[in-house]
N, C-alpha and C positions, 0 to 999 in steps of 0.2 A: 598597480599592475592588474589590469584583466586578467577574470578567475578566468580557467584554461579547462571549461568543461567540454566543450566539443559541441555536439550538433542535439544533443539532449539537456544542453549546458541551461545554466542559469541566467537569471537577464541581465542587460547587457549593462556596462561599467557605469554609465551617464545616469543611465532609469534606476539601479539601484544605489550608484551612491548618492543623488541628491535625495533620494527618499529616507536613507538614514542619516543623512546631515537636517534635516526636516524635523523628522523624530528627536534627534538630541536635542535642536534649535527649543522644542517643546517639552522638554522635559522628561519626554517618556522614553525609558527603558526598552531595550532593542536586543536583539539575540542575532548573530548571522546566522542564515541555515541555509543549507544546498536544497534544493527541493527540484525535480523537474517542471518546468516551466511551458516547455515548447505546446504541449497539446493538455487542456482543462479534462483534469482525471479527478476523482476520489481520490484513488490509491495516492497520489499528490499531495492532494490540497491538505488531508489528513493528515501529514508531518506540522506544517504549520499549525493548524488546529490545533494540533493537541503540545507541540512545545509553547505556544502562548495559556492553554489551558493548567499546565504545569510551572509555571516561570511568571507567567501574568504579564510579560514582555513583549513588544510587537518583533514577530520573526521579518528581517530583512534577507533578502538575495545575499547571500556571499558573494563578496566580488575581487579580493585580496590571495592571492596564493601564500601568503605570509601572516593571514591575520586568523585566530582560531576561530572554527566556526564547528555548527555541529551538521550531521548528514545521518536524516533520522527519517526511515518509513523509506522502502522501494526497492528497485532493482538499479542501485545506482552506487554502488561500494566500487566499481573499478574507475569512477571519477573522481576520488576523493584525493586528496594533497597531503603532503606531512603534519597538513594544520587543522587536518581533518578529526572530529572528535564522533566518531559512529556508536550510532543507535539505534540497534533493531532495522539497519539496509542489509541487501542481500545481493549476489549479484545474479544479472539476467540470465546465463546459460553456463552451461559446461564450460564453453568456450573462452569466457570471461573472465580475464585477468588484472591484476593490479599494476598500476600505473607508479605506485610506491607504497610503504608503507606506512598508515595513517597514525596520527601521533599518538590516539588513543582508540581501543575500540571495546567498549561496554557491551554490547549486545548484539547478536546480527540474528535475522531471521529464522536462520535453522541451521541443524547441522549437517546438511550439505553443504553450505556456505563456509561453515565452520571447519568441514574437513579442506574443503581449498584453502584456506588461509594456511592451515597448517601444512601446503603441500609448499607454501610461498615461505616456511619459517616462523610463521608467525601463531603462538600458542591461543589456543581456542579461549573467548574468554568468559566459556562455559557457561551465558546466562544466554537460551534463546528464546527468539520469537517476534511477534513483529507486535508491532506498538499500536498498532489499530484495533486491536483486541481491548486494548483496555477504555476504548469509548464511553462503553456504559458507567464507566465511572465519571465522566467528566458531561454525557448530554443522555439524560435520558428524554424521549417523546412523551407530550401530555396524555396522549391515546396511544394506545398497544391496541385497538380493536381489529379482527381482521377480517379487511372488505376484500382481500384478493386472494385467490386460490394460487396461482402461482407466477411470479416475480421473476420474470425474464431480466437478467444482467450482461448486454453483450460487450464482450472488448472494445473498447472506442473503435479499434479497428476494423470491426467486425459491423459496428453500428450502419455503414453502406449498406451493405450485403443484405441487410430485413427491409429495407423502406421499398415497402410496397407490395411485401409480403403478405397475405391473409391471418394473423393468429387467429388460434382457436379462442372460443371467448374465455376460457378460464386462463388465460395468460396475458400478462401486462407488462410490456416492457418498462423497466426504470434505466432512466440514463445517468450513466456513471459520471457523466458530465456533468452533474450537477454541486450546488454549496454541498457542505459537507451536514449540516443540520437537514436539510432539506431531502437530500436522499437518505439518512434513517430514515426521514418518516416515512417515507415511500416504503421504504425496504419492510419495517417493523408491521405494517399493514397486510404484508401476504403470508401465507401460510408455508408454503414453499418458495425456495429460492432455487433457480438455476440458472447458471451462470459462466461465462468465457471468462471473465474478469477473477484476475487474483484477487483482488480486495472485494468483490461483490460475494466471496465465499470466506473471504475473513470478517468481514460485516455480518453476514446470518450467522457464523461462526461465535460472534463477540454478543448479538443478540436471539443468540438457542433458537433458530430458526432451522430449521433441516436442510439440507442443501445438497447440491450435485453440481460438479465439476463438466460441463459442456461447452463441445466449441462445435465451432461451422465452417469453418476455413483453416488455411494452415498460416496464418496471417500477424497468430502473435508469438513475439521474438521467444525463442527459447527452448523448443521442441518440451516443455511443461518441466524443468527444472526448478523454477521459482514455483509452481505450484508445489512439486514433491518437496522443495526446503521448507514451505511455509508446513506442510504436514509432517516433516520430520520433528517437527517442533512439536505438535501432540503426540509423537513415538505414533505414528501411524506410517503402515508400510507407503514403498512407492504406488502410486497405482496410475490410471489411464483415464484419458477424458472420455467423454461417451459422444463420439462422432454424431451430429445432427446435419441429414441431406438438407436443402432448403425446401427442394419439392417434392419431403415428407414432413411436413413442420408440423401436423398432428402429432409425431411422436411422442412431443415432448409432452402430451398429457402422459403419457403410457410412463416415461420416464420419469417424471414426479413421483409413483409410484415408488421408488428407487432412490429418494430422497430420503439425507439421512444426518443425526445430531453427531455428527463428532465429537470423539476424546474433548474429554473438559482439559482446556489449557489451566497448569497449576502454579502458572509462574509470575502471575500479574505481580504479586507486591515484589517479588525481584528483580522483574524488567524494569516497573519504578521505580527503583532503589538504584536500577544501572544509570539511571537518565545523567548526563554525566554534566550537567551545567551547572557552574555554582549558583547560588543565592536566590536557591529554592523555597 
C-alpha cells in the first residue's frame, strides 16, 4: 500500500520499494524512515544522516502504512501512521494536527509540540529536542578556522527573494540546500550565524556559533511556532524574529551585533537513549 503522506509525502512506492528490495538483494541493512523528500533541505537530509550514523543501516523511504518505520528530525509529526515510531519531529504550526495516533513516540522537539499531543490525549514523552543538535557527535570538520564574519542562512523559501541582492561584504550566504557534511563546513567557518531557517539556528546552536533568528518574508509555514518549540527545548522564552526589508540588507551587519550563544541543550545522552530502533 502507498505510504499516505500527502504533498510533503515521501517518495513514491516504485522508487522506494525497489531500492530496499536492492539493498536486502545485497546484504545491507536498511531502516524505513519518513523524511520530507519534496524540496532538498538540511533540516531533511539530517534525519537520514544521522539514523545511518546511529544504526550503521542504509535509511529507505517508508512506503507501507502497515510496516514500522521511524519519523525522525522536522516538522512532520502530523504525517505519521500507527506504525509510526517518532523521534525528535515536531509539528509545523499551531494549526497542526494528528492524523492518528503514532504507535510510539520517544522524543519530539519541544514542549510546545509536547503540550499538543497532550491536548490529542496523548501523555508527553518527556525527553525533548530535536536530533540535529547532536551532530558534533557524529561529524566533526578538519578545520574550525574562521574566514567568514557572518553566515547568511535563508529559508529555501526565502532563497528567490536575495538573488540579486547586493550583500554587504561581511556576509555570505550558505545554502541550506546543500549535503549535510558539506554545509557544516560552511557553516563552522563563520563567526556569526543569521538565519530564516529552523535548522540553520540549530546547526550554530549544535556547533556554539552565536546566532539570530531572521526572516524577510512571511513565506515560511508556521507564523515561528517550530522555531519557539525548538527553543522551548533550551527553556528559553517565546521570542520574535527580527524582520529584515530587502532594500535595507546593510542591517544585517548592525544585527550580528545581536548575535547570541544560546542555553546549552543538556539532554544529548537522553535524546540518544530515546532513539527508538533496535539493534543499535
Amino acid at each position: 500500500m502507498i505510504f499516505r503522506f500527502g504533498k510533503r509525502g515521501a517518495l513514491g512506492f516504485p522508487r522506494a520499494y525497489l531500492r530496499e528490495r536492492y539493498l536486502v538483494a545485497c546484504n545491507r541493512p536498511t531502516v524505513p524512515l519518513y523524511w520530507f523528500t519534496a524540496i532538498r533541505n538540511w533540516g531533511d537530509l539530517v534525519g537520514p544522516y544521522l539514523v545511518k550514523a546511529i544504526t550503521g543501516a542504509e535509511p529507505v523511504p517508508a512506503y507501507s502504512v502497515k510496516k514500522t518505520h521511524l519519523v525522525a528530525v522536522g516538522s512532520v509529526l502530523a504525517q505519521c501512521s500507527e506504525s509510526s515510531l517518532v523521534w525528535g519531529a515536531g509539528f509545523i504550526s499551531e494549526n497542526d494536527q494528528l492524523g492518528c495516533c503514532p504507535g510510539l513516540i520517544s522524543a519530539v522537539r519541544g514542549w510546545h509540540t509536547a503540550a499538543k499531543l497532550e491536548k490529542h490525549g496523548i501523555e508527553s514523552p518527556g525527553v525533548v529536542g530535536d536530533p540535529a543538535l547532536l551532530m558534533p557527535m557524529f561529524y566533526r570538520p578538519l578545520s574550525i578556522g574562521k574566514s567568514v564574519r557572518i553566515g547568511l542562512i535563508p529559508h529555501y523559501a526565502e532563497l528567490p527573494l536575495l538573488r540579486g541582492i547586493q550583500l554587504p561584504d561581511e556576509v555570505k550566504i550558505i545554502d541550506i540546500r546543500q549535503d549535510v557534511e558539506e554545509f557544516v563546513d560552511e557553516l563552522v567557518s563563520c563567526e556569526v550565524i543569521l538565519s530564516s531557517s529552523l535548522h540553520g539556528l540549530i546547526a550554530a546552536d549544535a556547533y556554539s556559533i552565536p546566532s539570530l533568528w531572521v526572516e524577510f518574508s512571511s513565506n515560511v509555514i508556521g507564523q515561528g511556532f517550530k522555531f519557539n518549540d525548538y527553543y522551548s527545548s533550551l527553556d528559553e522564552p517565546d521570542t520574535r524574529s527580527h524582520l529584515v526589508s530587502l532594500d535595507r540588507i546593510k542591517d544585517l551587519v548592525q544585527l550580528a551585533s545581536h548575535a547570541s550563544l544560546h542555553n546549552t541543550y543538556r539532554h544529548h545522552e537522553e535524546l540518544l537513549r530515546a532513539f527508538p530502533w533496535g539493534g543499535r
